[in-house]
C-alpha positions as YAML, in Angstrom:
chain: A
units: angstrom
residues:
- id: 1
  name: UNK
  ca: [45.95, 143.00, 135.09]
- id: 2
  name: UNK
  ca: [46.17, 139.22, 136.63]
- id: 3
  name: UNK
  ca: [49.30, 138.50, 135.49]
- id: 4
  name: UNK
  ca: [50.93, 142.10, 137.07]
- id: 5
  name: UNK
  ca: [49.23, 142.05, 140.33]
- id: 6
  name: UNK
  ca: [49.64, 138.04, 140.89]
- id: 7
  name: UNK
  ca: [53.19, 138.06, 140.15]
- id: 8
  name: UNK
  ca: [55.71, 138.94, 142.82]
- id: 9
  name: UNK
  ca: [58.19, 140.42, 139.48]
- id: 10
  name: UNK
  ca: [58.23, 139.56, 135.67]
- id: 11
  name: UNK
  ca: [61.53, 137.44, 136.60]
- id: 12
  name: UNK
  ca: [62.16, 134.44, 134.21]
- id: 13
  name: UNK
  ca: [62.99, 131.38, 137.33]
- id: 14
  name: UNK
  ca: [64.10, 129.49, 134.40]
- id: 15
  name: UNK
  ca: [67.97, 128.57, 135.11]
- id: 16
  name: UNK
  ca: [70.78, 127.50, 132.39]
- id: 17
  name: UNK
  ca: [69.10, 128.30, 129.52]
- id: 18
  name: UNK
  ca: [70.84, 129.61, 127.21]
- id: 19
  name: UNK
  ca: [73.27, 131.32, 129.77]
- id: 20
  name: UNK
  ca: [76.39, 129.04, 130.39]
- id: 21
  name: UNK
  ca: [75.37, 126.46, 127.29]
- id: 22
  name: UNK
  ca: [78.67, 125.83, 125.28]
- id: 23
  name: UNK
  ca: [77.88, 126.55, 121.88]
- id: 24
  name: UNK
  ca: [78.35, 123.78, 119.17]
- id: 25
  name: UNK
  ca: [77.21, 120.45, 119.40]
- id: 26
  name: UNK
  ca: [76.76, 117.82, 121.58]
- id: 27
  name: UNK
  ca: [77.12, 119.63, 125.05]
- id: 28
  name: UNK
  ca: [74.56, 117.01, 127.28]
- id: 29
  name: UNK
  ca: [72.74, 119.39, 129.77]
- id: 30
  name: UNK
  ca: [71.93, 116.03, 132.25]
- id: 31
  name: UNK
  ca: [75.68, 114.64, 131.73]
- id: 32
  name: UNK
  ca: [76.95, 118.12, 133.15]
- id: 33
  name: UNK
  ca: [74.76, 118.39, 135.57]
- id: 34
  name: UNK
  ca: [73.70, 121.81, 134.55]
- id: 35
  name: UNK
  ca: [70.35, 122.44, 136.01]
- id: 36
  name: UNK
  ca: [68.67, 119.49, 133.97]
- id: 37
  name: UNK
  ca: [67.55, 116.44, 135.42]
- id: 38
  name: UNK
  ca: [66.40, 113.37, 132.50]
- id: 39
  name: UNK
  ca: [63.11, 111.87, 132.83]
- id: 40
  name: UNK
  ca: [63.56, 107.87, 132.47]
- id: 41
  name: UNK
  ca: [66.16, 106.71, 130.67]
- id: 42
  name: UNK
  ca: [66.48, 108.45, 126.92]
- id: 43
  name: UNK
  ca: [68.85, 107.44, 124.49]
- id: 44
  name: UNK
  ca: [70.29, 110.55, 124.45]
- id: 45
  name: UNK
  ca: [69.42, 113.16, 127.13]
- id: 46
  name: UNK
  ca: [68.54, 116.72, 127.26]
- id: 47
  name: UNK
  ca: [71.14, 117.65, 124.95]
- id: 48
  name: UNK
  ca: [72.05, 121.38, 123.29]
- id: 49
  name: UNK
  ca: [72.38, 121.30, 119.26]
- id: 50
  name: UNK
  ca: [73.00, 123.73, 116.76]
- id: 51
  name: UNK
  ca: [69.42, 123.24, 114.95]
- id: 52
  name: UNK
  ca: [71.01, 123.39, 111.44]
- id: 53
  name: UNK
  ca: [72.31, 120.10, 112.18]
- id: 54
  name: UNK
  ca: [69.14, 118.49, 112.60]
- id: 55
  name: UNK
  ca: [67.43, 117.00, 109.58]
- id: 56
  name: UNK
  ca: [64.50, 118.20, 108.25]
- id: 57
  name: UNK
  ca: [64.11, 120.41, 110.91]
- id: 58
  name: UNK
  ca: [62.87, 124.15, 110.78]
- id: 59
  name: UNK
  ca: [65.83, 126.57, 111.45]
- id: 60
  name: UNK
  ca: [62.65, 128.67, 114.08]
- id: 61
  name: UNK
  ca: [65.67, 128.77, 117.19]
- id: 62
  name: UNK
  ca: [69.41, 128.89, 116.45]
- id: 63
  name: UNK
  ca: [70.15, 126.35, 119.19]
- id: 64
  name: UNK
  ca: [67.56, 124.05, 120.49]
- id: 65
  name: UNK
  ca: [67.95, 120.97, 123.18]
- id: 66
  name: UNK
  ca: [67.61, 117.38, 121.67]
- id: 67
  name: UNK
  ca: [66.26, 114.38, 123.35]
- id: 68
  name: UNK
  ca: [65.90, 111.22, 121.92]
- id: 69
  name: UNK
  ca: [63.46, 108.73, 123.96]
- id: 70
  name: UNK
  ca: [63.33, 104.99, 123.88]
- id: 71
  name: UNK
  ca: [60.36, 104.45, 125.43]
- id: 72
  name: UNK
  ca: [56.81, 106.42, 126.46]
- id: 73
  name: UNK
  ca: [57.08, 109.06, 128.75]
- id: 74
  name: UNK
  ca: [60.68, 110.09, 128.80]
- id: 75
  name: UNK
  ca: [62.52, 113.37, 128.80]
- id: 76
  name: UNK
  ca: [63.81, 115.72, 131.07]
- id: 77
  name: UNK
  ca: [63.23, 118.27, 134.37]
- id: 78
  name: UNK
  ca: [64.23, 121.21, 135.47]
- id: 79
  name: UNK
  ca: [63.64, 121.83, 139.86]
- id: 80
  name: UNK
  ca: [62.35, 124.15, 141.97]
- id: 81
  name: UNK
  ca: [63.37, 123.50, 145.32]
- id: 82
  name: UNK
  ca: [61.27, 126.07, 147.77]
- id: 83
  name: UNK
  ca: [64.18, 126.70, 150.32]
- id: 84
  name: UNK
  ca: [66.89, 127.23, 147.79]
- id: 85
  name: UNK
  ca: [64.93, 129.68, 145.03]
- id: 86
  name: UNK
  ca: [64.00, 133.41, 146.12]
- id: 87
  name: UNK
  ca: [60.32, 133.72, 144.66]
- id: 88
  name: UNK
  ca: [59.04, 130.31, 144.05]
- id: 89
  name: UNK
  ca: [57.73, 128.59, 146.99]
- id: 90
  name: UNK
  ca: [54.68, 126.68, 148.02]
- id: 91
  name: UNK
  ca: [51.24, 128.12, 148.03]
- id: 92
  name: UNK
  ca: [52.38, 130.74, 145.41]
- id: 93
  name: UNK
  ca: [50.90, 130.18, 141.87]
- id: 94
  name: UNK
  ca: [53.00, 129.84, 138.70]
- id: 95
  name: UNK
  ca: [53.02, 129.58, 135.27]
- id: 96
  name: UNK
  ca: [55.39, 128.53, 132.29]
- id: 97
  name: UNK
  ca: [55.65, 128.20, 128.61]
- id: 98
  name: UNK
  ca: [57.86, 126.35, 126.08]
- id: 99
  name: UNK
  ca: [58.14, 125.88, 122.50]
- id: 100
  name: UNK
  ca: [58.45, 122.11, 121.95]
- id: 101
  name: UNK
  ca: [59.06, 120.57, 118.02]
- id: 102
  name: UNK
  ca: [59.12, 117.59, 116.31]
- id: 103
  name: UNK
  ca: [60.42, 116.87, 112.57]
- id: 104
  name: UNK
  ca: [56.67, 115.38, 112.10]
- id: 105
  name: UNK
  ca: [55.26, 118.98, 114.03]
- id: 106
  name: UNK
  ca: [55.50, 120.26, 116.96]
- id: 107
  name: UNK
  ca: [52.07, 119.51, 118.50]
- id: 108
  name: UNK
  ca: [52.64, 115.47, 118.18]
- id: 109
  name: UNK
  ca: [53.07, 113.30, 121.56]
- id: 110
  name: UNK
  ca: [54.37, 115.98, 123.51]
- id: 111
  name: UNK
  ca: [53.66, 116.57, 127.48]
- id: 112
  name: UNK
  ca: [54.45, 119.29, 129.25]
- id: 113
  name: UNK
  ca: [53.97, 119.74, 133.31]
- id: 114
  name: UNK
  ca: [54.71, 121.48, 136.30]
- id: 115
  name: UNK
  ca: [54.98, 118.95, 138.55]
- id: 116
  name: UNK
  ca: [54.97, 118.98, 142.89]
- id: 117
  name: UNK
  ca: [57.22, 117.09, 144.96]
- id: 118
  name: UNK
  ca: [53.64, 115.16, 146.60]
- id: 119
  name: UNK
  ca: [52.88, 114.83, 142.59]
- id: 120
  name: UNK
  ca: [49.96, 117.26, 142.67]
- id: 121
  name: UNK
  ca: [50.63, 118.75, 138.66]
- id: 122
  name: UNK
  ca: [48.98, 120.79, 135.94]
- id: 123
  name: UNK
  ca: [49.34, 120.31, 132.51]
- id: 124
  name: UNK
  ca: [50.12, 122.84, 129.86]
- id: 125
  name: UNK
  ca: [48.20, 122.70, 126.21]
- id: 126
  name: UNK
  ca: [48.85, 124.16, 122.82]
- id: 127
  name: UNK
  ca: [48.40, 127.74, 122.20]
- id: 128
  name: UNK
  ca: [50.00, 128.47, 118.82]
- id: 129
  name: UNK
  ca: [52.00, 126.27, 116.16]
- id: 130
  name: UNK
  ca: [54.69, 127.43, 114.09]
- id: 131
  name: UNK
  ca: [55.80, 125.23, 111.08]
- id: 132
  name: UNK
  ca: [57.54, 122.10, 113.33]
- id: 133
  name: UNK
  ca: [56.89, 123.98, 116.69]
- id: 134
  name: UNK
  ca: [54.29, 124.09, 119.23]
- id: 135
  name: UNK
  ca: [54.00, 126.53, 121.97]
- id: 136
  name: UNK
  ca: [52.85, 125.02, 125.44]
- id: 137
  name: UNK
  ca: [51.71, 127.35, 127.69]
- id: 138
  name: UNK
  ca: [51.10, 126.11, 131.65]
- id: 139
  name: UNK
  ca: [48.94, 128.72, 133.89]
- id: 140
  name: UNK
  ca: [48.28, 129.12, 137.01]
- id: 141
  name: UNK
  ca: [49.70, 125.78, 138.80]
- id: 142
  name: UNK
  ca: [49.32, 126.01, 142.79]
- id: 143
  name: UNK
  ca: [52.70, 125.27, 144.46]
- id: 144
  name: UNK
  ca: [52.84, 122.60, 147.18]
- id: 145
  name: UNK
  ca: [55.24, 119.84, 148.68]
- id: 146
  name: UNK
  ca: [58.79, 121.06, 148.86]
- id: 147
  name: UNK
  ca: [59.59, 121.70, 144.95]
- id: 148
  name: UNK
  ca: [58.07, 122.17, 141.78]
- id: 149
  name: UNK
  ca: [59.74, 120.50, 138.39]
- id: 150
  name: UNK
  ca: [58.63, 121.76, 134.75]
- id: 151
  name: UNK
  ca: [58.78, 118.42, 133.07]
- id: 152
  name: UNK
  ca: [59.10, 117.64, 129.32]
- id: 153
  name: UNK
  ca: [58.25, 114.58, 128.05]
- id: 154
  name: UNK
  ca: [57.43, 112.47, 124.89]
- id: 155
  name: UNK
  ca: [54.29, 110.15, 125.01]
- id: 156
  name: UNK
  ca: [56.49, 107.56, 122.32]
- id: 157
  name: UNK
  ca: [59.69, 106.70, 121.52]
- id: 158
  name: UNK
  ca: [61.07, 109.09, 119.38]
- id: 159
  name: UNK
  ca: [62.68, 112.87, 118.89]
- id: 160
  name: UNK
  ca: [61.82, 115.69, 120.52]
- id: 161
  name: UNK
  ca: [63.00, 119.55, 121.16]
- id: 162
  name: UNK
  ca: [63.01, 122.49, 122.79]
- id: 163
  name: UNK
  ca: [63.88, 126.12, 121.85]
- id: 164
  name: UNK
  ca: [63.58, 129.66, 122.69]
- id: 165
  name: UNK
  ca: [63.39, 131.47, 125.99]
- id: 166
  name: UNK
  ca: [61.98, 128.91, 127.83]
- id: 167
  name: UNK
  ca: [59.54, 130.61, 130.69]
- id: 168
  name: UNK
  ca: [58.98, 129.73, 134.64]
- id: 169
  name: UNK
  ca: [57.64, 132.41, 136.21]
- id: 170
  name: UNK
  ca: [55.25, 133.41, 139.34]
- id: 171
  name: UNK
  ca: [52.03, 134.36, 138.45]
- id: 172
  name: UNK
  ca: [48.27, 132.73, 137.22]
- id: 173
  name: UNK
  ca: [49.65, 134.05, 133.51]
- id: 174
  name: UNK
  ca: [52.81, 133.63, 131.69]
- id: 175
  name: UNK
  ca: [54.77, 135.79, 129.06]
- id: 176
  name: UNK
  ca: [57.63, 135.21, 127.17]
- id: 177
  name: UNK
  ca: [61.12, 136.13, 129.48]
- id: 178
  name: UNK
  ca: [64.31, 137.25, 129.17]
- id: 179
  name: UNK
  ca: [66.78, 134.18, 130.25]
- id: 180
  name: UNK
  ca: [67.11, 134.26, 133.94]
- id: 181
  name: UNK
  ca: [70.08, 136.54, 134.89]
- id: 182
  name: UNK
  ca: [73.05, 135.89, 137.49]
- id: 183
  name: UNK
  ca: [73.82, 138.28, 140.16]
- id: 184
  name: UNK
  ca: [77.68, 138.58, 142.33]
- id: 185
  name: UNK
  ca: [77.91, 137.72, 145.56]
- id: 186
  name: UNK
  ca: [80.94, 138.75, 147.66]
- id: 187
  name: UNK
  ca: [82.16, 136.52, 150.46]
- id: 188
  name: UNK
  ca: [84.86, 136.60, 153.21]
- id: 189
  name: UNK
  ca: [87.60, 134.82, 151.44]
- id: 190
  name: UNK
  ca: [87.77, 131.21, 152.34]
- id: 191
  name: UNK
  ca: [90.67, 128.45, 151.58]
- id: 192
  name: UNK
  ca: [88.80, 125.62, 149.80]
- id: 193
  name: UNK
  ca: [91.75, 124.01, 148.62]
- id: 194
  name: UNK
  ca: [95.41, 124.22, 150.51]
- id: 195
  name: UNK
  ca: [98.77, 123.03, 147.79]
- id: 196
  name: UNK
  ca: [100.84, 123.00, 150.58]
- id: 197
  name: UNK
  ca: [104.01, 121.20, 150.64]
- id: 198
  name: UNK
  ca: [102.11, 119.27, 147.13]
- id: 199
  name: UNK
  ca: [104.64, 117.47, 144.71]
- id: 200
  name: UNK
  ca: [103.13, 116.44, 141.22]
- id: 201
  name: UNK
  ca: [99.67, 115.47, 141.88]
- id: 202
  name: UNK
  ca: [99.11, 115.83, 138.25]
- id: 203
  name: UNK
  ca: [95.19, 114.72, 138.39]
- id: 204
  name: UNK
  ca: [91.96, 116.19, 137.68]
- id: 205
  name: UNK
  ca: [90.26, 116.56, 141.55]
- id: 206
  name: UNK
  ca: [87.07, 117.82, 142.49]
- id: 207
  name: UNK
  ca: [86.44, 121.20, 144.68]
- id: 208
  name: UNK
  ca: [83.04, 121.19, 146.19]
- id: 209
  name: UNK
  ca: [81.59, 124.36, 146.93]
- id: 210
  name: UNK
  ca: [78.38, 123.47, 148.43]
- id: 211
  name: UNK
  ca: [79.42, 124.74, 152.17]
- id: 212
  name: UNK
  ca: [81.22, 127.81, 150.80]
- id: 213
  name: UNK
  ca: [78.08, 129.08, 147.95]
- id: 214
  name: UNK
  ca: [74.60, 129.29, 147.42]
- id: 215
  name: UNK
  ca: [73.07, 126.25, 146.09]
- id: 216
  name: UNK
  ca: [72.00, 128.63, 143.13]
- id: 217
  name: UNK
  ca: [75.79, 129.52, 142.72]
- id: 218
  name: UNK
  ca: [76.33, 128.98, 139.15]
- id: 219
  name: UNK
  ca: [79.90, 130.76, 138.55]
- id: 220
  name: UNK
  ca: [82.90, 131.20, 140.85]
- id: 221
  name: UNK
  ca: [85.57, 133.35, 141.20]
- id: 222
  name: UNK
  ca: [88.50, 131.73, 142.30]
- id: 223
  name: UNK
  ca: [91.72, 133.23, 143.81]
- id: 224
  name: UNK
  ca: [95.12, 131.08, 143.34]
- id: 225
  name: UNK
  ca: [98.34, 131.97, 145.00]
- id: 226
  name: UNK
  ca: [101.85, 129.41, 145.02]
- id: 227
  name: UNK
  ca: [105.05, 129.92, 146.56]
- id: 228
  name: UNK
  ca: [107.58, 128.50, 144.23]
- id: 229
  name: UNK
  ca: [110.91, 127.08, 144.55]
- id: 230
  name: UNK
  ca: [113.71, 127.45, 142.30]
- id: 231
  name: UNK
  ca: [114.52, 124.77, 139.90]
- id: 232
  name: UNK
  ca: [110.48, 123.35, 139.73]
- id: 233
  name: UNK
  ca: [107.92, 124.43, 137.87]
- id: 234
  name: UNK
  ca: [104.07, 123.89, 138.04]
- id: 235
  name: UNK
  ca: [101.27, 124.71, 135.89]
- id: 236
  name: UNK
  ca: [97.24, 124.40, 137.73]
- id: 237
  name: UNK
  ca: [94.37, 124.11, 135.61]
- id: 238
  name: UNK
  ca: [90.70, 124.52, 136.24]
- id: 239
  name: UNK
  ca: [88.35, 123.48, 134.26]
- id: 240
  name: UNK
  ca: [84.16, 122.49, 134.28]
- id: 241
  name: UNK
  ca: [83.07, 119.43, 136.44]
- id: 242
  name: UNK
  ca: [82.98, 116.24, 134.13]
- id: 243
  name: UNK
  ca: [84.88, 117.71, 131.45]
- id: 244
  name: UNK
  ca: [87.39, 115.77, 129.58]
- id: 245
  name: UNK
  ca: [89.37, 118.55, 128.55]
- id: 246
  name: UNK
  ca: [92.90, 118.30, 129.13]
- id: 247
  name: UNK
  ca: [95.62, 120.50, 130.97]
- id: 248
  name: UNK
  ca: [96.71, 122.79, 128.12]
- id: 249
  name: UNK
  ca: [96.37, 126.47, 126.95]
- id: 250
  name: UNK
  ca: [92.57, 126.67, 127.21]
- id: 251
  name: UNK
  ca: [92.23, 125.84, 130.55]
- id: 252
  name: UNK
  ca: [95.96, 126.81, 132.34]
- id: 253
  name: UNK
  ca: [94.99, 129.17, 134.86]
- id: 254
  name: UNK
  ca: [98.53, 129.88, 135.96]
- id: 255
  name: UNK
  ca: [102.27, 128.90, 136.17]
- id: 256
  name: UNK
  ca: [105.29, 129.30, 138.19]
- id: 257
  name: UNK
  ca: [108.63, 129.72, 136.97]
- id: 258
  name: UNK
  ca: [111.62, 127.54, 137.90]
- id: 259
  name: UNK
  ca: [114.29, 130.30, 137.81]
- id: 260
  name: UNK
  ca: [113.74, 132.31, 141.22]
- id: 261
  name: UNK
  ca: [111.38, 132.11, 144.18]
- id: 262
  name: UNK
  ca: [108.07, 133.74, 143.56]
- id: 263
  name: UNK
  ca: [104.46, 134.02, 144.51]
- id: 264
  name: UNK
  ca: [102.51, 134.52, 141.60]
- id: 265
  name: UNK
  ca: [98.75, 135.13, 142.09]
- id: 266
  name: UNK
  ca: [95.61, 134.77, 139.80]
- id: 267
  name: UNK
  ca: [92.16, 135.91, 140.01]
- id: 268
  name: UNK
  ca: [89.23, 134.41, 137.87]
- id: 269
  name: UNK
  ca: [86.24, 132.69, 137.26]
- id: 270
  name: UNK
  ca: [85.04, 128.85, 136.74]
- id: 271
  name: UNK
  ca: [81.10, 127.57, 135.61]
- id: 272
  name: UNK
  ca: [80.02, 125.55, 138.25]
- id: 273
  name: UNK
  ca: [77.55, 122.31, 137.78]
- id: 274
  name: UNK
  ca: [74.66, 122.44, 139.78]
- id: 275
  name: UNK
  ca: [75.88, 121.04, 142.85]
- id: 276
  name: UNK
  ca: [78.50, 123.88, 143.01]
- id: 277
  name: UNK
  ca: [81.10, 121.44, 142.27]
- id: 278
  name: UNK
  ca: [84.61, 122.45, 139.52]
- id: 279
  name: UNK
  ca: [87.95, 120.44, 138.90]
- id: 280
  name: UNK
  ca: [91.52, 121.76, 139.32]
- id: 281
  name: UNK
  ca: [94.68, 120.01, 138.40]
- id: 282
  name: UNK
  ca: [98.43, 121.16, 139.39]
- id: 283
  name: UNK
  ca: [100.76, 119.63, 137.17]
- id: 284
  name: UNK
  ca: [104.77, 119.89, 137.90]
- id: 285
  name: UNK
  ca: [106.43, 119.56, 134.68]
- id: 286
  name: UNK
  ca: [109.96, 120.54, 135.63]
- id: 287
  name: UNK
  ca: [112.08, 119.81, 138.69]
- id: 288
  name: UNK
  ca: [111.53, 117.81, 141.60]
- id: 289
  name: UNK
  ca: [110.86, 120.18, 144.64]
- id: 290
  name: UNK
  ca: [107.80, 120.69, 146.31]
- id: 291
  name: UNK
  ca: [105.27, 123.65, 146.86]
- id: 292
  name: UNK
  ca: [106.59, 125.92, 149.98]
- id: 293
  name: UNK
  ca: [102.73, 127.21, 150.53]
- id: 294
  name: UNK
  ca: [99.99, 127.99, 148.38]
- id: 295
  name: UNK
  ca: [95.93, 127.99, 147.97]
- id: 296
  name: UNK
  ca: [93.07, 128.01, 145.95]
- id: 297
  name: UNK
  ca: [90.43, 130.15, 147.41]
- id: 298
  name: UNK
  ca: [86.89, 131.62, 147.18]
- id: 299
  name: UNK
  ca: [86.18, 135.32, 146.47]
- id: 300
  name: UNK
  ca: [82.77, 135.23, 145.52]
- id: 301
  name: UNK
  ca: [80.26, 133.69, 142.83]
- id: 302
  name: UNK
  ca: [77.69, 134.53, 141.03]
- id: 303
  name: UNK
  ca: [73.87, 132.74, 141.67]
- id: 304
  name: UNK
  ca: [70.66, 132.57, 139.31]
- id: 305
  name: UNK
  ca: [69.23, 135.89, 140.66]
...
């Protein structure tokens, strides 16, 4: 009955995980600033893996995040900041769990902690083992400062990972969760981007969202509108902050056409990193006119609910 009447709802506060993780491999969680902070300096950093590329390791989770420390105590976060989240704030008791693996078993050198911004923490221990995974379980950890972290960490050099739902959650117990959801937000529309009068910019440019979005804002949809002119065409792309992908077919979001004067319009969405930040690029590849008016704009987003 603890864990029902001490929890304010059996809401996972877990964020990124798996929701908005390109599949395949290689996609660095810290890199893309998606919700993951790394602990010292790892050779490679929280990164997402398909775990049948991993040698020697037990196919238990389909994907599974891969860190690869260099030294003692390294790893990765994930933060709770009190004014930004809806539930967890300080004085309120939490709890997590997380199934953590090694090729050499999942119970070896591993620390787990939720952690308070004045350093106050709790530690989590062992509850079951499953071939090369552990499950660490964390109960009951008193809130205090202005965040909490859930940190990860190796106690040598080595490889470590993580898999499954992964579980933050208020209460003095802790369950298994479904991943953390997202819910919409509408806002007034707002201009965050005027293409006014612009030529051939032809760069990748950062649009900050932070004054326009939650700080929990985790998708955006975006509203584009350009006033062509006749004999120039243009092509604007969006794509994920820190990307390298270039301006092609994946990532156009729309075109103009050099043969009349139009205003064509587009309506979609764009991940954003965890400071609410995307990239847009408008590329003229024909003619040599300039944009009468246009806009990129905000419609609404969706935040970690």
């Amino acid at each position: 009955m603890a864990l029902i009447t001490d929890a304010a709802s059996l809401q996972n506060e877990f964020k990124a995980w798996p929701p908005l993780v390109r599949i395949g491999s290689g996609f660095d969680l810290v890199t893309a600033n998606h919700w993951f902070d790394a602990v010292g300096t790892p050779t490679t950093q929280a990164t997402a893996v398909p775990a049948s590329g991993e040698a020697s390791l037990d196919a238990k989770f389909l994907q599974v995040i891969k860190c690869v420390t260099d030294a003692a105590n390294e790893g990765w976060s994930q933060r709770y900041t009190y004014a930004d989240e809806p539930r967890i704030k300080s004085g309120k008791k939490i709890s997590g769990q997380i199934w953590l693996g090694t090729t050499s078993g999942g119970s070896s050198g591993l620390t787990v902690k939720l952690v308070n911004s004045d350093a106050s923490n709790t530690t989590g221990t062992v509850v079951a083992t499953d071939g090369d995974f552990s499950l660490y379980k964390i109960a009951d950890h008193a809130c205090a400062g202005t965040y909490v972290e859930l940190v990860v960490t190796k106690d040598a050099s080595g490889t470590f990972y993580a898999g499954g739902n992964i579980t933050v959650m208020v209460g003095r117990n802790v369950v298994e969760l479904a991943p953390r959801g997202l819910t919409y937000r509408h806002v007034t529309p707002v201009e965050v981007v005027s293409l006014d009068g612009a030529g051939d910019p032809n760069t990748w440019t950062d649009i900050d969202l932070t004054s326009s979005a939650s700080p929990l804002a985790a998708i955006a949809q975006i509203h584009t509108q350009i006033l062509g002119v006749s004999g120039s065409s243009w092509a604007l792309g969006i794509r994920r902050n820190g990307s390298s992908d270039a301006l092609g077919a994946i990532n156009q979001f729309m075109g103009t056409s050099s043969n009349v004067e139009i205003r064509p319009t587009m309506t979609g969405e764009v991940i954003l990193d965890d400071v609410q930040i995307f990239e847009y690029i408008l590329d003229r590849f024909s003619g040599s006119g300039s944009i009468g008016d246009g806009a990129i704009s905000l419609w609404g987003y969706w935040e970690w609910e």
